[in-house]
ROMILUM-308996 format. One record per residue (C-alpha): x, y, z. Coordinates in nm, 3 decimals. Example, Ala and Ser with C-alpha at 12.3 -4.5 7.8 and 13.67 -1.06 7.14 Angstrom:
(node (1.230; -0.450; 0.780))
(node (1.367; -0.106; 0.714))
// end
This chain:
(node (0.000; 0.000; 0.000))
(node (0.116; 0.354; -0.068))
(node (0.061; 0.699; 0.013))
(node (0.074; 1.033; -0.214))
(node (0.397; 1.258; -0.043))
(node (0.190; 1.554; -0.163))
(node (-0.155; 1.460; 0.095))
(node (0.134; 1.349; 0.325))
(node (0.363; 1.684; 0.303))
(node (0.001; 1.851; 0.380))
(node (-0.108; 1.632; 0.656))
(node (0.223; 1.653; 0.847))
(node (0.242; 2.030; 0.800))
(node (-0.123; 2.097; 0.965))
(node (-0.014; 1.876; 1.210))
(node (0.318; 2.081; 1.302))
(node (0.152; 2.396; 1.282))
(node (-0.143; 2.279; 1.526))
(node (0.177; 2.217; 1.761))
(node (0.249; 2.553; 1.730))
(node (0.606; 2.472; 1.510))
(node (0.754; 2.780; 1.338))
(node (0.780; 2.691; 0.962))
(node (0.583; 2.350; 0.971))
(node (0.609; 2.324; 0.572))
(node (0.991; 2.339; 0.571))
(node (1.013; 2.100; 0.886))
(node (0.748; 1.827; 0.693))
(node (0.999; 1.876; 0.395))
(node (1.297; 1.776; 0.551))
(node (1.147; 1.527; 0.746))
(node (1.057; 1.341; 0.438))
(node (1.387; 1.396; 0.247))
(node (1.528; 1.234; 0.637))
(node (1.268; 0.931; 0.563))
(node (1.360; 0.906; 0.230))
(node (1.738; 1.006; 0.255))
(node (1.722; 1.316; -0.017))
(node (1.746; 1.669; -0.013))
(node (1.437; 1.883; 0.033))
(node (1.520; 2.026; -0.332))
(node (1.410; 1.640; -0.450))
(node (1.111; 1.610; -0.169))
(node (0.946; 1.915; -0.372))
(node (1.002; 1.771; -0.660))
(node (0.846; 1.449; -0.577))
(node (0.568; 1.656; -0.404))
(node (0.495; 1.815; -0.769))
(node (0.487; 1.494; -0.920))
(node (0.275; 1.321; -0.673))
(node (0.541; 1.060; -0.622))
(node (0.408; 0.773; -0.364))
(node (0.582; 0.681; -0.012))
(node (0.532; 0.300; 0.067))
(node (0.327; 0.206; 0.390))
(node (0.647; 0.147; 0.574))
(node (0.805; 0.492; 0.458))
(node (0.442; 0.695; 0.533))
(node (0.424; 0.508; 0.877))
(node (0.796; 0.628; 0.951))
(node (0.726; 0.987; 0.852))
(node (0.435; 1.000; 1.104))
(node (0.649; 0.862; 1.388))
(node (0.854; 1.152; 1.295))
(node (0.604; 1.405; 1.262))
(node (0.506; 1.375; 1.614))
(node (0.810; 1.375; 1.769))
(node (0.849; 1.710; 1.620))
(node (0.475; 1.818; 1.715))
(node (0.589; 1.716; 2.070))
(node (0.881; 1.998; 2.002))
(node (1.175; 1.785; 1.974))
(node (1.445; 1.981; 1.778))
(node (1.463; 1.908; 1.426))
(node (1.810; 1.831; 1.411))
(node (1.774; 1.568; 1.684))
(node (1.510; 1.365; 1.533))
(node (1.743; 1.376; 1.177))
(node (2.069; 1.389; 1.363))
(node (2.232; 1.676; 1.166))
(node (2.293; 2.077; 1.143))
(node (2.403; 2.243; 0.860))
(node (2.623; 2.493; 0.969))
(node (2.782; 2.714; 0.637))
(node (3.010; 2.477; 0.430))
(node (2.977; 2.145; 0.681))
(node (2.702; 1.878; 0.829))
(node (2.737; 1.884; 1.187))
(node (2.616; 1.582; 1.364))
(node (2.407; 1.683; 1.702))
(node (2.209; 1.550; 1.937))
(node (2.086; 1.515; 2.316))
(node (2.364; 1.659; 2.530))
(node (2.488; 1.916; 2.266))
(node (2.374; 2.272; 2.154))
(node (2.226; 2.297; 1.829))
(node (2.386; 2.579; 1.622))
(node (2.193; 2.811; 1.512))
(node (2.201; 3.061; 1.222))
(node (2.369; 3.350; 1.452))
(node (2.622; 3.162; 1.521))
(node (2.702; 3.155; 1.124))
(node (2.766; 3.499; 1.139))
(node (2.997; 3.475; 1.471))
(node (3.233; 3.205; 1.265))
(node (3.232; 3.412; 0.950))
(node (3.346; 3.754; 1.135))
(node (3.614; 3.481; 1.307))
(node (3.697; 3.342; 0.922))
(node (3.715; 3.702; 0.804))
(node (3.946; 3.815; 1.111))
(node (4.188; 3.477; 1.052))
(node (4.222; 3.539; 0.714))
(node (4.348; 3.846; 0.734))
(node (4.630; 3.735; 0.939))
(node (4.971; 3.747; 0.744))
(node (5.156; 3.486; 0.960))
(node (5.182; 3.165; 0.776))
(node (5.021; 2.968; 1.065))
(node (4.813; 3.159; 1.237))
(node (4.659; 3.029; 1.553))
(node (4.280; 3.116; 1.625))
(node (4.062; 2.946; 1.952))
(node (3.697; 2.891; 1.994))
(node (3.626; 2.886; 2.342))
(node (3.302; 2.664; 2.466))
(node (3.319; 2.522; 2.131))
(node (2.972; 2.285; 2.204))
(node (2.925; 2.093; 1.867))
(node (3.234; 2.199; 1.751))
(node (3.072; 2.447; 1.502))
(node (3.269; 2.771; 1.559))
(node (3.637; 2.564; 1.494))
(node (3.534; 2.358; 1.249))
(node (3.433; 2.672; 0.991))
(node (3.815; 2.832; 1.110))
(node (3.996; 2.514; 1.050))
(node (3.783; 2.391; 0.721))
(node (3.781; 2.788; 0.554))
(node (4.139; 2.858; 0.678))
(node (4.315; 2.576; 0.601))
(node (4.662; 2.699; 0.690))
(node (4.550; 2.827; 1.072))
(node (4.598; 2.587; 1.355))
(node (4.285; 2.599; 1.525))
(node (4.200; 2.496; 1.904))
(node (3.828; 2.430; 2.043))
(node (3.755; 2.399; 2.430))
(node (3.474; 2.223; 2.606))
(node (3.365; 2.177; 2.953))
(node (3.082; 1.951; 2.917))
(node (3.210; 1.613; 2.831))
(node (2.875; 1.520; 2.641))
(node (2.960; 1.832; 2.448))
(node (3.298; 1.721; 2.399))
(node (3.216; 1.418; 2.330))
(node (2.969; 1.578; 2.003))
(node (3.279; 1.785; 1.919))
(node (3.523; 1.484; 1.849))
(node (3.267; 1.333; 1.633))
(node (3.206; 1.634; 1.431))
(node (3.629; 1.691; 1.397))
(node (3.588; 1.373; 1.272))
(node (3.286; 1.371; 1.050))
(node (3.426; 1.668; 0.890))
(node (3.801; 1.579; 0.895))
(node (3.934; 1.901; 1.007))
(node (4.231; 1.977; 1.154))
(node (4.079; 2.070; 1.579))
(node (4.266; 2.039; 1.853))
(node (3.952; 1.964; 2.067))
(node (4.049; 1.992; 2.478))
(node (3.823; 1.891; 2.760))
(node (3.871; 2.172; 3.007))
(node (3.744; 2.497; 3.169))
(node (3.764; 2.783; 2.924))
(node (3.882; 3.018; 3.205))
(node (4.225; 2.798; 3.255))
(node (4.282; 2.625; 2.927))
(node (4.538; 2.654; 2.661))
(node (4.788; 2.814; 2.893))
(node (5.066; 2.725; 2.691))
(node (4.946; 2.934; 2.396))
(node (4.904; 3.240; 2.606))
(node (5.036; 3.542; 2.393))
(node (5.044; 3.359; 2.076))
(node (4.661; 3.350; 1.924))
(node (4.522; 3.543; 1.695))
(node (4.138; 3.555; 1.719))
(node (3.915; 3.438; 1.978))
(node (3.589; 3.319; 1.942))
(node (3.286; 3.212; 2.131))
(node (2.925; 3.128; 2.164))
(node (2.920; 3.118; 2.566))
(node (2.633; 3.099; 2.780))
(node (2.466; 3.389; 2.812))
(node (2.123; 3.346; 2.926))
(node (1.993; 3.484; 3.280))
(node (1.994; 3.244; 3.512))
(node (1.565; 3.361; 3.537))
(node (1.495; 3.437; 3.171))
(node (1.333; 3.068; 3.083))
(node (1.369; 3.031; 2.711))
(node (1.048; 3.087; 2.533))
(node (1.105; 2.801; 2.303))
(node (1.027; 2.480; 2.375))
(node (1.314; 2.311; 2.169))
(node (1.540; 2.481; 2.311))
(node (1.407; 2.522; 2.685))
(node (1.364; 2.153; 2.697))
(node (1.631; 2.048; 2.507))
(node (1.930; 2.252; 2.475))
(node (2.199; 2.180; 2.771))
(node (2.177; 2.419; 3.132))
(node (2.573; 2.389; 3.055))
(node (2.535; 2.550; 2.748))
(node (2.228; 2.801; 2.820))
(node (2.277; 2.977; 3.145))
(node (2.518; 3.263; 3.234))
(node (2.441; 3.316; 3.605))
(node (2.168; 3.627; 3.746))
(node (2.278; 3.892; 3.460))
(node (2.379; 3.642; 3.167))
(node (2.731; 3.744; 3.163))
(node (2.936; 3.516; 3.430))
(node (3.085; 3.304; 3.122))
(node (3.152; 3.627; 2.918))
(node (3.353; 3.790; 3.215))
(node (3.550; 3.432; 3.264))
(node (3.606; 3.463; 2.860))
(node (3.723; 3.790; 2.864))
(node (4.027; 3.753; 3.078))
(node (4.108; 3.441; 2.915))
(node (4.118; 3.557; 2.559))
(node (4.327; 3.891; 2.696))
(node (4.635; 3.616; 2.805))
(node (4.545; 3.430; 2.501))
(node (4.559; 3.644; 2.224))
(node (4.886; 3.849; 2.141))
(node (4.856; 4.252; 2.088))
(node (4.613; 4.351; 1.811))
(node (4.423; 3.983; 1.787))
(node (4.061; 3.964; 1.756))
(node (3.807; 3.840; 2.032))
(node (3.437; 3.751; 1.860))
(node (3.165; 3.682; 2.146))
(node (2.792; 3.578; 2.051))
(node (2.555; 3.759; 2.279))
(node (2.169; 3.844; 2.406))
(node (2.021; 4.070; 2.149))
(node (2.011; 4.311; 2.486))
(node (2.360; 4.255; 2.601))
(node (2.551; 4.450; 2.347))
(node (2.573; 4.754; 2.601))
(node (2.679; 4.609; 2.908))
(node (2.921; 4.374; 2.692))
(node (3.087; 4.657; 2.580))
(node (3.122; 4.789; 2.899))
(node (3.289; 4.474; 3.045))
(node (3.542; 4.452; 2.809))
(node (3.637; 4.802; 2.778))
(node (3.691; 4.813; 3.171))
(node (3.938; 4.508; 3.104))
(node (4.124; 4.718; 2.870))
(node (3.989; 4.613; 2.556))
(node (4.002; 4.843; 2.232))
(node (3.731; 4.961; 1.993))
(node (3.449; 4.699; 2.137))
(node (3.194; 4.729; 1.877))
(node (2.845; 4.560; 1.820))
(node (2.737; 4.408; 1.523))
(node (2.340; 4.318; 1.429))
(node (2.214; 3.989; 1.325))
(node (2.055; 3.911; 0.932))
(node (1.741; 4.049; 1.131))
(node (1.880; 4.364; 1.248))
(node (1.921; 4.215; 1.644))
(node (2.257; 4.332; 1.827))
(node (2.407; 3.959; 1.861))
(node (2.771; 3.996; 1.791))
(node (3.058; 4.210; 2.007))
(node (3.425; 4.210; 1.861))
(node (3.690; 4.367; 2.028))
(node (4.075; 4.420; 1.975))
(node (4.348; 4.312; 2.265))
// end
């Protein structure tokens, strides 16, 4: 017996949008291409055709469906992120990327590349997934790039992905504040997509509220416990004139700013989001 994937696209998107899922259409899409292991490009094009699922295939996209409707992440239930020019592979006990955090590694990219040493050596600090490293090491092939991670669940995500993707990570279990001593004075750019939520600002969304790590969420009563710990670290780790690159609270720009300028940072500047939402600080050591 066999099913239509276009009544099936339309029954799974009425039921994500009933669950209150943002972009049910797109979600139903790729959770058929995940069914039938294709790109959402070919689900639409089997969705103009009227292509049929088989019984098994229909009764594993519904399975699907409502583990979605329920609010599971996306990328859990398929297992995978893109993040720019890679897959990451993701899951309970990890942070999903999300598209900010694009823009954080391209600003990092941009800042590496322009580096004119022949090895340059750039750090992303509470590296989660491993997203933030992987984009340095895979876009600037000649850096030496370092990620560190305290959760070992996190970690553990991180060595797959270095993996997956075959770049060239030097992945460390360890406390950002304390780690990579021995490169103190010697790194170029910083980067980071810390913790930065109040400890009492609950995440609206359920996917991430219910899903995302404490580890990787919460940045004690003002958001910014991680962010201080990361600004003294990248001051002994970067030499004079590197670049630090922190993701932020689309209301933490100011009081960012602020920090790091009282630590002696230079020209600490915000940056806004694809959607106009301060998300980004860089500074200069």
């Amino acid at each position: 017996m066999t099913s239509g994937v276009r009544h099936l696209r339309s029954e799974a998107a009425r039921e994500l949008a009933a669950a209150g899922v943002p972009d049910p259409e797109v979600d139903a899409e790729l959770l058929i291409g995940h069914v039938l292991g294709v790109g959402r490009g070919e689900v639409q094009a089997k969705v103009a055709l009227d292509a049929a699922l088989s019984e098994d295939e229909a009764t594993a996209l519904r399975g699907l469906v409502a583990r979605r409707a329920a609010r599971e992440p996306l990328q859990h239930i398929t297992g995978r992120a893109p993040f720019r020019n890679v897959e990451l592979l993701v899951g309970p006990g990890v942070f999903v990327p999300r598209p900010e955090t694009e823009l954080v590694a391209g600003v990092a990219v941009d800042a590496l590349s322009a580096v004119a040493a022949a090895e340059p050596v750039a750090v992303d600090l509470g590296t989660g997934s491993g997203a933030i490293a992987i984009a340095m090491a895979t876009e600037v092939p000649h850096a030496r790039v370092y990620a560190v991670e305290l959760s070992p669940d996190a970690h553990a995500w991180a060595k797959r992905n270095i993996e997956h993707t075959g770049a060239a990570v030097t992945l460390v279990l360890a406390d950002l504040a304390s780690a990579l001593g021995e490169l103190d004075g010697t790194v170029s750019v910083v980067a980071s997509n810390p913790p930065y939520v109040p400890t009492d600002a609950v995440p609206r969304d359920p996917e991430v509220r219910l899903h995302d790590p404490e580890l990787a969420l919460y940045g004690g009563p003002d958001g910014l416990d991680v962010i201080r710990d990361l600004s003294a670290a990248a001051l002994r780790l970067l030499h004079p004139g590197g670049t630090l690159v922190i993701e932020h609270g689309e209301l933490q720009g100011a009081a960012i700013r602020a920090l790091l300028t009282d630590d002696g940072w230079q020209a600490a500047a915000t940056h806004p989001d694809l959607l106009g939402r301060d998300r980004m600080t860089t500074a200069i050591r």
